[in-house]
PQR file of N, CA, C, O and H, with PARSE charges and radii, in Angstrom:
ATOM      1  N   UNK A   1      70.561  34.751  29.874 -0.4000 1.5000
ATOM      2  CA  UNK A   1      71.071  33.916  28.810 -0.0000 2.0000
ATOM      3  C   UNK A   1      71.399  34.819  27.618  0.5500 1.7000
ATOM      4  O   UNK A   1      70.484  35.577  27.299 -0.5500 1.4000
ATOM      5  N   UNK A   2      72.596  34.893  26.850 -0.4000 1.5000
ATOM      6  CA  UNK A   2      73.065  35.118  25.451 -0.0000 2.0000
ATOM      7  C   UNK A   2      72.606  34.727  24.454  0.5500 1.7000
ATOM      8  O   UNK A   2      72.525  33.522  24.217 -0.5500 1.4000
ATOM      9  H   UNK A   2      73.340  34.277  27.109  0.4000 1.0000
ATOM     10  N   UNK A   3      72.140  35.776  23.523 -0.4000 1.5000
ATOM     11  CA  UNK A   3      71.456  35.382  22.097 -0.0000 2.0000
ATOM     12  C   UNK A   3      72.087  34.175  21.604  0.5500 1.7000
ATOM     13  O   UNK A   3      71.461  33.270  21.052 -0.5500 1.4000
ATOM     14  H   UNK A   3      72.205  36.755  23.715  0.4000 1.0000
ATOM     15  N   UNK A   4      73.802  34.177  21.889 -0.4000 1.5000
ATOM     16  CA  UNK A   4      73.964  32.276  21.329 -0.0000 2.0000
ATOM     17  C   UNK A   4      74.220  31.937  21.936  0.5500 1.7000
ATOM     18  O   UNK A   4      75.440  31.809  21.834 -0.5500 1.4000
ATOM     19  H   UNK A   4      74.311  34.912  22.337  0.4000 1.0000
ATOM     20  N   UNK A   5      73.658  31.350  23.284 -0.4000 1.5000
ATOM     21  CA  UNK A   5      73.886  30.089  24.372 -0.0000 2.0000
ATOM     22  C   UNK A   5      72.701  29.174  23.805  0.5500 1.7000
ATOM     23  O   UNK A   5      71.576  29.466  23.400 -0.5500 1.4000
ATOM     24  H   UNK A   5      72.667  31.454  23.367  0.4000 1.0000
ATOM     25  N   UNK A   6      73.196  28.286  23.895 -0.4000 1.5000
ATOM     26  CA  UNK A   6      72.375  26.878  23.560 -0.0000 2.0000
ATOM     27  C   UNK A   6      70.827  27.043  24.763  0.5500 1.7000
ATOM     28  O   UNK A   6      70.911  27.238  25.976 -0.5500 1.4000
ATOM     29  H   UNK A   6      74.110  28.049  24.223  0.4000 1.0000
ATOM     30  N   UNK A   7      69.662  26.905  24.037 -0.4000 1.5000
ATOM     31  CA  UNK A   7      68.590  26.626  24.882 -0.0000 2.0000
ATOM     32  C   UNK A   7      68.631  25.489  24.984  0.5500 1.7000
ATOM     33  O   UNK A   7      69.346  24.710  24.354 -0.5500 1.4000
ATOM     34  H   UNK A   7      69.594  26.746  23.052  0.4000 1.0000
ATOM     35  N   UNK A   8      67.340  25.105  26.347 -0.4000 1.5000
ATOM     36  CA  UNK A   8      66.993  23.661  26.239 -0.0000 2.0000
ATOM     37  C   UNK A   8      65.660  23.179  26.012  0.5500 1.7000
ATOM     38  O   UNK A   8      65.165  22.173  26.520 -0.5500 1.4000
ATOM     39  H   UNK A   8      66.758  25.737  26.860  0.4000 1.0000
ATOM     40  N   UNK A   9      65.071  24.050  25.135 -0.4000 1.5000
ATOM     41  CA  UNK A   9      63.858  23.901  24.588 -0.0000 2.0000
ATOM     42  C   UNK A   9      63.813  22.555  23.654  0.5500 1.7000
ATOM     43  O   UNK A   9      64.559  22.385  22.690 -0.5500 1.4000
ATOM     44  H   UNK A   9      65.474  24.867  24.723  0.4000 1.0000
ATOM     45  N   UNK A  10      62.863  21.668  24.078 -0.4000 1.5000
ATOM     46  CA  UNK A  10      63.428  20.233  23.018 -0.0000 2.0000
ATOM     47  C   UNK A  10      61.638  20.128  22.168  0.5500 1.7000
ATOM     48  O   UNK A  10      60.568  20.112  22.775 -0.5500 1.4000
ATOM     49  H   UNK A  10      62.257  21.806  24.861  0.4000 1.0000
ATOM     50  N   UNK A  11      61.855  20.068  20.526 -0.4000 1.5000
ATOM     51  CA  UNK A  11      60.269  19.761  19.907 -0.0000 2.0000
ATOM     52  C   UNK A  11      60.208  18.091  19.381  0.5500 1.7000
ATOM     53  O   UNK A  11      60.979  17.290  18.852 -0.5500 1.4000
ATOM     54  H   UNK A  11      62.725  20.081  20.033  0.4000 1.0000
ATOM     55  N   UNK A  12      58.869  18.114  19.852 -0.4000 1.5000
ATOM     56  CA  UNK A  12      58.816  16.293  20.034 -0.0000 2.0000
ATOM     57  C   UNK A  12      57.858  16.132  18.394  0.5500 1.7000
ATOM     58  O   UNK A  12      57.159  15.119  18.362 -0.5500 1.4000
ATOM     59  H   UNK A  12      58.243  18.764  20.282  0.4000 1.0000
ATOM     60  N   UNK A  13      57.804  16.954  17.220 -0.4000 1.5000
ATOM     61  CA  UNK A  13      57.547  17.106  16.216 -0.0000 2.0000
ATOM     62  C   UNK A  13      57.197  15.531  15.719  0.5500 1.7000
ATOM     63  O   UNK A  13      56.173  14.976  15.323 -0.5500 1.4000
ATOM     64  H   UNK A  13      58.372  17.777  17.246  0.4000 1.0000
ATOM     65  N   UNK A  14      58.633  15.091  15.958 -0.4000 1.5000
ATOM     66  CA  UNK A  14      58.668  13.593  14.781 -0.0000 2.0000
ATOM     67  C   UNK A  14      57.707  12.756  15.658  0.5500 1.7000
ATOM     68  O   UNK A  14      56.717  12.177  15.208 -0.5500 1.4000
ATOM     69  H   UNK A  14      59.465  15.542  16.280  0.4000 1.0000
ATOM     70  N   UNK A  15      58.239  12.743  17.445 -0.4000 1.5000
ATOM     71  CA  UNK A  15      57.184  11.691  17.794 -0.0000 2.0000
ATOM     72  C   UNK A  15      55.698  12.017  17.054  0.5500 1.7000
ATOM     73  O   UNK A  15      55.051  11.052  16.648 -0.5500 1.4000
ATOM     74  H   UNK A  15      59.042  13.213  17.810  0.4000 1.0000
ATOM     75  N   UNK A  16      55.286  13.067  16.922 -0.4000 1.5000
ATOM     76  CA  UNK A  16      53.822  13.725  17.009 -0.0000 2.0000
ATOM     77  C   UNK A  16      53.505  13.157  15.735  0.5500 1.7000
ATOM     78  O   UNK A  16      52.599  12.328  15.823 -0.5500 1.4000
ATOM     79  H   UNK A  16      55.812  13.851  17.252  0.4000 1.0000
ATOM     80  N   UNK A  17      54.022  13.356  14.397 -0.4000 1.5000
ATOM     81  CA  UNK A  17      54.184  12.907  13.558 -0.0000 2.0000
ATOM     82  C   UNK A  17      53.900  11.706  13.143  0.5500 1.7000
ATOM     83  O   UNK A  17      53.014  11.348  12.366 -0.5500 1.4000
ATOM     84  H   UNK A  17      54.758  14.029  14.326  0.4000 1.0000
ATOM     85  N   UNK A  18      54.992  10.870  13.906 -0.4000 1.5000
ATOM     86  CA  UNK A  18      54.976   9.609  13.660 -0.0000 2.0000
ATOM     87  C   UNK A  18      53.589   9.121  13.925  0.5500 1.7000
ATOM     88  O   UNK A  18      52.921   8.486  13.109 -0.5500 1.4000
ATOM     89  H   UNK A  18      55.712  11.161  14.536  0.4000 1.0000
ATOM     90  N   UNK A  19      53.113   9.546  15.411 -0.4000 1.5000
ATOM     91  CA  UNK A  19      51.957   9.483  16.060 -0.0000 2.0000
ATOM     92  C   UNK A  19      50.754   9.195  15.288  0.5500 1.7000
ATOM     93  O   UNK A  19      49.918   8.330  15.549 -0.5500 1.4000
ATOM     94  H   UNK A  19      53.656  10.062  16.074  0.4000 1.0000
ATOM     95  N   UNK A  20      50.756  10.269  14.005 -0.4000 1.5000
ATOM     96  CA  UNK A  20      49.281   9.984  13.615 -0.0000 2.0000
ATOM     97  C   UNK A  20      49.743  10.184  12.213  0.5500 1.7000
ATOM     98  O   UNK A  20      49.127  11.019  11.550 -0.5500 1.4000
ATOM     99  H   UNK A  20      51.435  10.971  13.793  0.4000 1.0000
ATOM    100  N   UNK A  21      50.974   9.391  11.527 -0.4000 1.5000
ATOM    101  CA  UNK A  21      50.811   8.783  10.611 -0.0000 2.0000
ATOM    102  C   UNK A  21      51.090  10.211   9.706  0.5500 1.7000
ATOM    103  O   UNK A  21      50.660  10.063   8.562 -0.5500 1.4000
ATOM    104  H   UNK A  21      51.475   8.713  12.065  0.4000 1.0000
ATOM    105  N   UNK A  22      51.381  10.848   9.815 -0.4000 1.5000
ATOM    106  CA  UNK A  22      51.275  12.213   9.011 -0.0000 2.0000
ATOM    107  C   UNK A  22      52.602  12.585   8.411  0.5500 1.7000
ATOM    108  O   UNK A  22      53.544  11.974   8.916 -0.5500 1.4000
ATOM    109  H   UNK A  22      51.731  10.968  10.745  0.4000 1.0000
ATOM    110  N   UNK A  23      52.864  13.309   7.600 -0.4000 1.5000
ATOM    111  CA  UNK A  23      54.693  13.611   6.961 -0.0000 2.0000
ATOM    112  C   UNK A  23      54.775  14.952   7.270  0.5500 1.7000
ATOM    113  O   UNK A  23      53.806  15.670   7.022 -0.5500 1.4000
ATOM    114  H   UNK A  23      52.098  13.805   7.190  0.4000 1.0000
ATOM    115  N   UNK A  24      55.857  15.448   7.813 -0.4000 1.5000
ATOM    116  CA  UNK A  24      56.417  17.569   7.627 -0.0000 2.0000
ATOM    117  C   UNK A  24      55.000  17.732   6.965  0.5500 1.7000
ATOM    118  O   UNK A  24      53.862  17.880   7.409 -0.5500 1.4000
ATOM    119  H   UNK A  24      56.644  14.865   8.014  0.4000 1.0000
ATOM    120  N   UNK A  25      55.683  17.620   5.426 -0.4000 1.5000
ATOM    121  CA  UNK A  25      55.202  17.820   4.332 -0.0000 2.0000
ATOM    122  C   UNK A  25      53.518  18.479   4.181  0.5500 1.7000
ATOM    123  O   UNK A  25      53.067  19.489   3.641 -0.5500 1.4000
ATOM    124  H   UNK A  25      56.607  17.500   5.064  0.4000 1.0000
ATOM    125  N   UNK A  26      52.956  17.447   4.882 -0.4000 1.5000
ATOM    126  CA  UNK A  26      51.079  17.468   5.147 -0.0000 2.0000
ATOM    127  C   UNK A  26      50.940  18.642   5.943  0.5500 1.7000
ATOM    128  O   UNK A  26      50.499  19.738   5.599 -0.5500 1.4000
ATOM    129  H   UNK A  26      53.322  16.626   5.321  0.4000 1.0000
ATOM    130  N   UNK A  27      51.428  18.224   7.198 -0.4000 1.5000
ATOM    131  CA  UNK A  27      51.640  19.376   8.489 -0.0000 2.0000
ATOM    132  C   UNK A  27      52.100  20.632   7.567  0.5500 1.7000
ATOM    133  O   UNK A  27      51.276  21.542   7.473 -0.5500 1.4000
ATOM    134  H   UNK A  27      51.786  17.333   7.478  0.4000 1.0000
ATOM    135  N   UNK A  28      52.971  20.732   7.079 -0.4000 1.5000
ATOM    136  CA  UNK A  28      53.201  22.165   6.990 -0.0000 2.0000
ATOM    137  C   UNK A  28      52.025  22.667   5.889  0.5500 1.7000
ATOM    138  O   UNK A  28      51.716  23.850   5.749 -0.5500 1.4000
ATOM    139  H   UNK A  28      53.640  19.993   7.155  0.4000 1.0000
ATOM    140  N   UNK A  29      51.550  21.783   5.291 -0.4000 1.5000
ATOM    141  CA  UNK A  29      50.024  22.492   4.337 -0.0000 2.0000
ATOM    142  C   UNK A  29      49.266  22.600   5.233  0.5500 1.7000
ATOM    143  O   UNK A  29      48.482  23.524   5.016 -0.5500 1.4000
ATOM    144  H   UNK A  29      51.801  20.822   5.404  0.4000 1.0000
ATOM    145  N   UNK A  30      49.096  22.092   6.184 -0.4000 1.5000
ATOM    146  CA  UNK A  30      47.735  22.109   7.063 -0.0000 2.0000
ATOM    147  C   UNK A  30      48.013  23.364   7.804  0.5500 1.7000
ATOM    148  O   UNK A  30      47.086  24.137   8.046 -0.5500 1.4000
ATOM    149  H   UNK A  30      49.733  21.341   6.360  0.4000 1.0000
ATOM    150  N   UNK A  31      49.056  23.582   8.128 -0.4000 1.5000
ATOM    151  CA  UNK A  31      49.645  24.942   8.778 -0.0000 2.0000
ATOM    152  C   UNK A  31      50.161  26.437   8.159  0.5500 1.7000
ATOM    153  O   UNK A  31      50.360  27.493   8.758 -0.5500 1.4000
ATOM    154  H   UNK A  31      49.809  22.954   7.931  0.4000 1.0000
ATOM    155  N   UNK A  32      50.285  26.133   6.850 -0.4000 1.5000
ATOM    156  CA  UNK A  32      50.665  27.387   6.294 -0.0000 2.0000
ATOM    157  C   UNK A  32      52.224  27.728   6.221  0.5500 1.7000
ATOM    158  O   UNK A  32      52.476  28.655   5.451 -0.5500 1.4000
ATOM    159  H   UNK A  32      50.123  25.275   6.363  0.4000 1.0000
ATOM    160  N   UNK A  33      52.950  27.352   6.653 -0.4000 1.5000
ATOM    161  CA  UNK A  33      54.369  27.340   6.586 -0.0000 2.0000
ATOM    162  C   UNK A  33      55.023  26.395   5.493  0.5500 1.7000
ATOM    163  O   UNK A  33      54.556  25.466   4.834 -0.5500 1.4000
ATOM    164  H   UNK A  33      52.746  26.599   7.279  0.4000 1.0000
ATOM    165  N   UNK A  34      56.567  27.113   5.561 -0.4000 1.5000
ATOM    166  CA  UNK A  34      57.136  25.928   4.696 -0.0000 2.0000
ATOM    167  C   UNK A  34      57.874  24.245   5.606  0.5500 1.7000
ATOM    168  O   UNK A  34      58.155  23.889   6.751 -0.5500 1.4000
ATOM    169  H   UNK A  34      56.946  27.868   6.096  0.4000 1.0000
ATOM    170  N   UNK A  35      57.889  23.954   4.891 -0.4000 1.5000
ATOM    171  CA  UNK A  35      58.298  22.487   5.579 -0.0000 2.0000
ATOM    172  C   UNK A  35      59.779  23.031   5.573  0.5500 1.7000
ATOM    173  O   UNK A  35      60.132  22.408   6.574 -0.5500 1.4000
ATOM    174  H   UNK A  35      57.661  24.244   3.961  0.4000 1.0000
ATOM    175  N   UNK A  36      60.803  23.657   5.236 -0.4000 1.5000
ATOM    176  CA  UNK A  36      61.569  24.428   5.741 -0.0000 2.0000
ATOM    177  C   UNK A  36      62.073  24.622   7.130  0.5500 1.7000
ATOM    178  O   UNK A  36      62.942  24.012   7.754 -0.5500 1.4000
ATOM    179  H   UNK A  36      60.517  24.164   4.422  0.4000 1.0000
ATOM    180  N   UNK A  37      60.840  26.240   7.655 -0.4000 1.5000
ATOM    181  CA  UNK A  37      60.491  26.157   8.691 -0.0000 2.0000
ATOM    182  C   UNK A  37      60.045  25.515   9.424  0.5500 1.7000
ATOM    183  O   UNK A  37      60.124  25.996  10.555 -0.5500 1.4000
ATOM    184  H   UNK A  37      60.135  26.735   7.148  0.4000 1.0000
ATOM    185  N   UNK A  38      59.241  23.948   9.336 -0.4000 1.5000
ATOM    186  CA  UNK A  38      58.856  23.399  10.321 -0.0000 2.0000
ATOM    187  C   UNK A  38      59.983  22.596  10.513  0.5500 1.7000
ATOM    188  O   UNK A  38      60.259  22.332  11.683 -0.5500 1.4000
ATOM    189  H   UNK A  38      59.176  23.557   8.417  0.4000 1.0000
ATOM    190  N   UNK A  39      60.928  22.005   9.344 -0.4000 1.5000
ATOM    191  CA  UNK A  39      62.395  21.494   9.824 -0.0000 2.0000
ATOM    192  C   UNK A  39      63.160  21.886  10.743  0.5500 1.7000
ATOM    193  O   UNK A  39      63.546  21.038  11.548 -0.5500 1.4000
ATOM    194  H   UNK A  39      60.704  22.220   8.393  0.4000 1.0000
ATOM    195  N   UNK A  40      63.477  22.890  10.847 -0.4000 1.5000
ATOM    196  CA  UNK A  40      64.176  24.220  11.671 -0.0000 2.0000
ATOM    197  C   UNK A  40      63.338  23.889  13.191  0.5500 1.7000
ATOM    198  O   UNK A  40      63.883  23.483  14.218 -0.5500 1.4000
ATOM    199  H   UNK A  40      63.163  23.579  10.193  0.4000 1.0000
ATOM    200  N   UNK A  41      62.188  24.123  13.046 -0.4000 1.5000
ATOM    201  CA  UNK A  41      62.012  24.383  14.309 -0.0000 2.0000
ATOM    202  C   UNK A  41      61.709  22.419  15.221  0.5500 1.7000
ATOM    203  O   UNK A  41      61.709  22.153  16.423 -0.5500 1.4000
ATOM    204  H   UNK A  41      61.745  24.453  12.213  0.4000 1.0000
ATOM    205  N   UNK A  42      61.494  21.443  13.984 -0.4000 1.5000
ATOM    206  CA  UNK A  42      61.591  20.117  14.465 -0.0000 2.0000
ATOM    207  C   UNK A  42      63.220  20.096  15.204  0.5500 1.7000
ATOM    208  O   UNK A  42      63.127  19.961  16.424 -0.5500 1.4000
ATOM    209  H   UNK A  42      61.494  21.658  13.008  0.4000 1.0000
ATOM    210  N   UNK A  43      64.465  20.187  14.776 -0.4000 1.5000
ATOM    211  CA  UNK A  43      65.408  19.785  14.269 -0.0000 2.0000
ATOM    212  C   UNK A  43      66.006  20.918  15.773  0.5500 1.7000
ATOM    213  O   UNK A  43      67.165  21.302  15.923 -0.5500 1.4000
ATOM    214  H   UNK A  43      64.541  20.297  13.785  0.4000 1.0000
ATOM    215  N   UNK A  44      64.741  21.258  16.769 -0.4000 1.5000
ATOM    216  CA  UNK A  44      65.716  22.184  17.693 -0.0000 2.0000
ATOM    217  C   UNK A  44      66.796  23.235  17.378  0.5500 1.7000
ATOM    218  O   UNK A  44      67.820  23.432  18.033 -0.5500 1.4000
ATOM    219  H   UNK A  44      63.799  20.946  16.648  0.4000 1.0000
ATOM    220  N   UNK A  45      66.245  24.117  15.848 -0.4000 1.5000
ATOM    221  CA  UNK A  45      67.330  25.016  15.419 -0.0000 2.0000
ATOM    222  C   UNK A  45      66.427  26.642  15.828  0.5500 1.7000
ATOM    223  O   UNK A  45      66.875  27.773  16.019 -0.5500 1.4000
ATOM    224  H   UNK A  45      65.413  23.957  15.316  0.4000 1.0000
ATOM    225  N   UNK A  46      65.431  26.261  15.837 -0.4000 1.5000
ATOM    226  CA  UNK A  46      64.419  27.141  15.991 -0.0000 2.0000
ATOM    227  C   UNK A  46      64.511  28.343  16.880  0.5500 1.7000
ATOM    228  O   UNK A  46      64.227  27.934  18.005 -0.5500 1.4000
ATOM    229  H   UNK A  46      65.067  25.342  15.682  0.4000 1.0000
ATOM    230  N   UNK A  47      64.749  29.527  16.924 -0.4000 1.5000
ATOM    231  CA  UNK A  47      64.954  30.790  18.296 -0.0000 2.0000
ATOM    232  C   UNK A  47      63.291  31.279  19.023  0.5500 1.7000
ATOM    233  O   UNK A  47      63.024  31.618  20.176 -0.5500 1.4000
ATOM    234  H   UNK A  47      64.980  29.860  16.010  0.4000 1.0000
ATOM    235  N   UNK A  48      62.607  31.172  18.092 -0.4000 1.5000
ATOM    236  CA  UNK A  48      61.698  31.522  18.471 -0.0000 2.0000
ATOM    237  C   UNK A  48      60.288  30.889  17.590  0.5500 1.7000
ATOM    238  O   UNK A  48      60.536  30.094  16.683 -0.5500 1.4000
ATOM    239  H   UNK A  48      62.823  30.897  17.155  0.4000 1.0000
ATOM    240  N   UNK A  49      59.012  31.206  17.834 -0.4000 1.5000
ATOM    241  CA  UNK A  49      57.675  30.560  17.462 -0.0000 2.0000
ATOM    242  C   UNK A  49      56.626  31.570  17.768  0.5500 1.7000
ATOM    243  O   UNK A  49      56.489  32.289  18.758 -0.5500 1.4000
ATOM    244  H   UNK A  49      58.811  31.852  18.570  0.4000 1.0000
ATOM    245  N   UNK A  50      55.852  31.444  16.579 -0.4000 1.5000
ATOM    246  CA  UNK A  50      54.732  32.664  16.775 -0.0000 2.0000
ATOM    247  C   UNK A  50      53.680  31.864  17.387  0.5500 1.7000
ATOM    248  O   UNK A  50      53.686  30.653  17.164 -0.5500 1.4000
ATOM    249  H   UNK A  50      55.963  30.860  15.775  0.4000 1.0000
ATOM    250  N   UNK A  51      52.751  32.388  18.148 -0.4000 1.5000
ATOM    251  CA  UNK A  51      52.179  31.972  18.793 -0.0000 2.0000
ATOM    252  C   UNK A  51      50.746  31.515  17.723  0.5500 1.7000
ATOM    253  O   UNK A  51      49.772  31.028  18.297 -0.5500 1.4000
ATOM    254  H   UNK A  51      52.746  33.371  18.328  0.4000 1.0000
ATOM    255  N   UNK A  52      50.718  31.619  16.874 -0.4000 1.5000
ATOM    256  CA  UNK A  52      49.669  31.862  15.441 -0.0000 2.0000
ATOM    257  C   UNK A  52      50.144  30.957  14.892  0.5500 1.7000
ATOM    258  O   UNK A  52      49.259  30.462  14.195 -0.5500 1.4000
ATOM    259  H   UNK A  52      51.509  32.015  16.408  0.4000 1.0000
ATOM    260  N   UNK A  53      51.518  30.148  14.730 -0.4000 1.5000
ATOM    261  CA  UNK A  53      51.768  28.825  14.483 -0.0000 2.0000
ATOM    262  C   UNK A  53      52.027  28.094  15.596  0.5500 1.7000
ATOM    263  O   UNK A  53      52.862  27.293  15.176 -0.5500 1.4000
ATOM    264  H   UNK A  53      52.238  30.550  15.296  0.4000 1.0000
ATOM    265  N   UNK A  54      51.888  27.899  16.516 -0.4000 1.5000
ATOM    266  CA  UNK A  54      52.219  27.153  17.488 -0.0000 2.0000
ATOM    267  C   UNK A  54      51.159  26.427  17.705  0.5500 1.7000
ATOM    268  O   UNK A  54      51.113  25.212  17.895 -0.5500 1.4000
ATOM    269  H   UNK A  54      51.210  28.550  16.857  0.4000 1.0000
ATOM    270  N   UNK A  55      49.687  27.738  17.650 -0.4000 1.5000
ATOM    271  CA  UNK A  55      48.231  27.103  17.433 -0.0000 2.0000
ATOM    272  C   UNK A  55      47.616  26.413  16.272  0.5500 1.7000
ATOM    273  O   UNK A  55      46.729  25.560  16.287 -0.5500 1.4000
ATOM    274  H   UNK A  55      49.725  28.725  17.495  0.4000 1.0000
ATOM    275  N   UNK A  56      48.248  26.938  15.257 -0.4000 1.5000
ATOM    276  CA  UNK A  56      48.004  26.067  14.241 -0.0000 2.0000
ATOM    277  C   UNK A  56      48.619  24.601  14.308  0.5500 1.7000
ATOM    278  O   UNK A  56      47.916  23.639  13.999 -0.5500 1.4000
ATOM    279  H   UNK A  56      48.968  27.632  15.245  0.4000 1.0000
ATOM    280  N   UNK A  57      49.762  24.464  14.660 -0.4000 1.5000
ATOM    281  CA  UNK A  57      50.440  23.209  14.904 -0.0000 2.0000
ATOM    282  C   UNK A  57      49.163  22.073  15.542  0.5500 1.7000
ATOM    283  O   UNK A  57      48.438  21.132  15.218 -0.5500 1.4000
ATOM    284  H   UNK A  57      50.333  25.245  14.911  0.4000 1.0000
ATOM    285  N   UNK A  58      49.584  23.086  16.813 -0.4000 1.5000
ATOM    286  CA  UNK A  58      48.361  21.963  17.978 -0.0000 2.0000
ATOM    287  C   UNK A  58      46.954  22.047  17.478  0.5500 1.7000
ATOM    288  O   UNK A  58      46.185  21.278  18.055 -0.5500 1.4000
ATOM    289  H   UNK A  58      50.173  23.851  17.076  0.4000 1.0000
ATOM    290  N   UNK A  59      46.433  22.797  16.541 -0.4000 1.5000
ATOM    291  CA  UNK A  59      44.972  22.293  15.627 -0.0000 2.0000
ATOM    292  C   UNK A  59      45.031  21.278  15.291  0.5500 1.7000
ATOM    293  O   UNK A  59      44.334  20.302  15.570 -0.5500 1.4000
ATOM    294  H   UNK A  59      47.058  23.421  16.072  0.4000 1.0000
ATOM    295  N   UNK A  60      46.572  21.490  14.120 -0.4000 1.5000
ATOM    296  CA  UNK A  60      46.074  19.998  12.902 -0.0000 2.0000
ATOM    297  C   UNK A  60      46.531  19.143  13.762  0.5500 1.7000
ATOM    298  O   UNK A  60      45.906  18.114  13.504 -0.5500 1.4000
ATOM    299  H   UNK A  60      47.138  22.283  13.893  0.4000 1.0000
ATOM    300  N   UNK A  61      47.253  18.924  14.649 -0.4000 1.5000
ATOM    301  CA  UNK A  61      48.247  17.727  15.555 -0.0000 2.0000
ATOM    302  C   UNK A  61      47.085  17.244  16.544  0.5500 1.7000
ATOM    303  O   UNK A  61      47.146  16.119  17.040 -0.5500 1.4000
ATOM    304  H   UNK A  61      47.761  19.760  14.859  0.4000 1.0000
ATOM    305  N   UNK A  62      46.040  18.104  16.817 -0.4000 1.5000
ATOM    306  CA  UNK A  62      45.375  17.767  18.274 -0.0000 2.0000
ATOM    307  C   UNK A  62      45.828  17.452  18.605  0.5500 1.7000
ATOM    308  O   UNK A  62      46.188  16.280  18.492 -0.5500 1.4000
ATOM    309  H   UNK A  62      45.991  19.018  16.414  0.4000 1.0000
ATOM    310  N   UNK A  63      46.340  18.612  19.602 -0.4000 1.5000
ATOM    311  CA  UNK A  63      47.073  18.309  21.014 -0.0000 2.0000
ATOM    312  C   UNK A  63      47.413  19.888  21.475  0.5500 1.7000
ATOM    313  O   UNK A  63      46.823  20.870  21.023 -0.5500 1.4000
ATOM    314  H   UNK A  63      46.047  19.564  19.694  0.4000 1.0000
ATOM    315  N   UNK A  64      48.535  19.923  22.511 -0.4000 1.5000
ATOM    316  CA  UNK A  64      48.725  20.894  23.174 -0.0000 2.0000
ATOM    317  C   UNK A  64      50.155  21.494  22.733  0.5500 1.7000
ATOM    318  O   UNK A  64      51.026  20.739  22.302 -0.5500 1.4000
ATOM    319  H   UNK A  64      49.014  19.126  22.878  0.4000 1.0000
ATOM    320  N   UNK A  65      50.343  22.753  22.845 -0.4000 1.5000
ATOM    321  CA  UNK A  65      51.791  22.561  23.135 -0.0000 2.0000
ATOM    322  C   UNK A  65      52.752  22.336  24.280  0.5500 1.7000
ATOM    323  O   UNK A  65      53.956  22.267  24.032 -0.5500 1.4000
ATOM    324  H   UNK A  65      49.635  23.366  23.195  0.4000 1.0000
ATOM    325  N   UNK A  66      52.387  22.239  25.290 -0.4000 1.5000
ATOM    326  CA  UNK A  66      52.993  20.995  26.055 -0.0000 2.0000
ATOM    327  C   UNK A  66      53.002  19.710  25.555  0.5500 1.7000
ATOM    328  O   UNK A  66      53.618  18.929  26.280 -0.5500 1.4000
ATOM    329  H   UNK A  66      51.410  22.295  25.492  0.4000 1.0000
ATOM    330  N   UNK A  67      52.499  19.204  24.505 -0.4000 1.5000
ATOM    331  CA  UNK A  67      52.648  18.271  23.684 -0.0000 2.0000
ATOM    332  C   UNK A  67      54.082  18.162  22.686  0.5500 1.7000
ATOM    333  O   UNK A  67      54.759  17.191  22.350 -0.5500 1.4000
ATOM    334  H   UNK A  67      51.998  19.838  23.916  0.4000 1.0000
ATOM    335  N   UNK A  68      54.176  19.396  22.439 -0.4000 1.5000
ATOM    336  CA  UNK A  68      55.097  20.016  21.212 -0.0000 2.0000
ATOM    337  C   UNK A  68      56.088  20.274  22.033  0.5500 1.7000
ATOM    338  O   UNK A  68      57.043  19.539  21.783 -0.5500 1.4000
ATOM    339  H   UNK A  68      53.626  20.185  22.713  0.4000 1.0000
ATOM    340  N   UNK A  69      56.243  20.860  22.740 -0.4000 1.5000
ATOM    341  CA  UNK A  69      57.633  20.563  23.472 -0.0000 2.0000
ATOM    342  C   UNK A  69      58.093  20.762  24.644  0.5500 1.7000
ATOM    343  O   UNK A  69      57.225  20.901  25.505 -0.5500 1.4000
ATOM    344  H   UNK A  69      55.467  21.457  22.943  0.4000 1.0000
ATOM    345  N   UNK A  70      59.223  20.827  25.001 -0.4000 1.5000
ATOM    346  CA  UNK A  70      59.356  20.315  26.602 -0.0000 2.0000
ATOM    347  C   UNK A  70      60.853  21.404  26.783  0.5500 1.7000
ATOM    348  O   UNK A  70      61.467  21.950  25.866 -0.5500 1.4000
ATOM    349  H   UNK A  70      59.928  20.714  24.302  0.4000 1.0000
ATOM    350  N   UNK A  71      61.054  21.450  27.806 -0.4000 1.5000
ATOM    351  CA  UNK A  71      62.237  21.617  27.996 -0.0000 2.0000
ATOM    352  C   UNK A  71      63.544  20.666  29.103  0.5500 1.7000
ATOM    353  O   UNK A  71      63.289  20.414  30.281 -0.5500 1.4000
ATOM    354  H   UNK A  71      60.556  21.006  28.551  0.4000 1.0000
ATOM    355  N   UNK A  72      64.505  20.372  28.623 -0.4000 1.5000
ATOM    356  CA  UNK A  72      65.583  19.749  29.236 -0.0000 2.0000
ATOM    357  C   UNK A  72      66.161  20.269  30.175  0.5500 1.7000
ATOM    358  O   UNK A  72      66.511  21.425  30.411 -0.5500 1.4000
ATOM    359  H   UNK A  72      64.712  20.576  27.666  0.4000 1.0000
ATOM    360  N   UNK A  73      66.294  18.683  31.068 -0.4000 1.5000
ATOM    361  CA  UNK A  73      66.962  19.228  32.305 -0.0000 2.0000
ATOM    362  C   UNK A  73      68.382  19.857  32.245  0.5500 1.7000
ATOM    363  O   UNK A  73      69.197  19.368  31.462 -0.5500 1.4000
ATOM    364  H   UNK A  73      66.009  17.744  30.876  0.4000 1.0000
ATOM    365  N   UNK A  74      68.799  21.139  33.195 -0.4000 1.5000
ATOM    366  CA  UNK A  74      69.837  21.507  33.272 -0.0000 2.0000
ATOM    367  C   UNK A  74      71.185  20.346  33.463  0.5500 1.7000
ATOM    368  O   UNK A  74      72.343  20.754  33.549 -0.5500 1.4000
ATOM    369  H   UNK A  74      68.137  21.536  33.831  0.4000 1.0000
TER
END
């Protein structure tokens, strides 16, 4: 794959979100990032994820990241 071919990495952020009542906003204090970056990477613009936020995510979210995201069928 080409640095710009479309992935099919999909982040289920908002469901998660919605889930337990929480805003970006909270999440990204609870995580250390800007709500910025967690836009970007909600919003499927994202190239890549450190693995040091990915865990932080799935802390404050309890859950997994197989929770956080999935990938689409070809």
């Amino acid at each position: 794959m080409s640095d710009d071919a479309p992935h099919r990495v999909v982040c289920h952020l908002d469901r998660l979100l919605a889930e337990r009542g929480m805003t970006l906003a909270e999440l990204a204090a609870r995580v250390g990032v800007t709500v910025v970056n967690l836009s970007v990477l909600k919003n499927d613009r994202a190239r890549a994820v450190r693995f040091s936020t990915l865990t932080a995510i799935c802390d404050a979210l309890g859950c997994q990241p197989g929770d956080v995201f999935s990938v689409a069928p070809r």
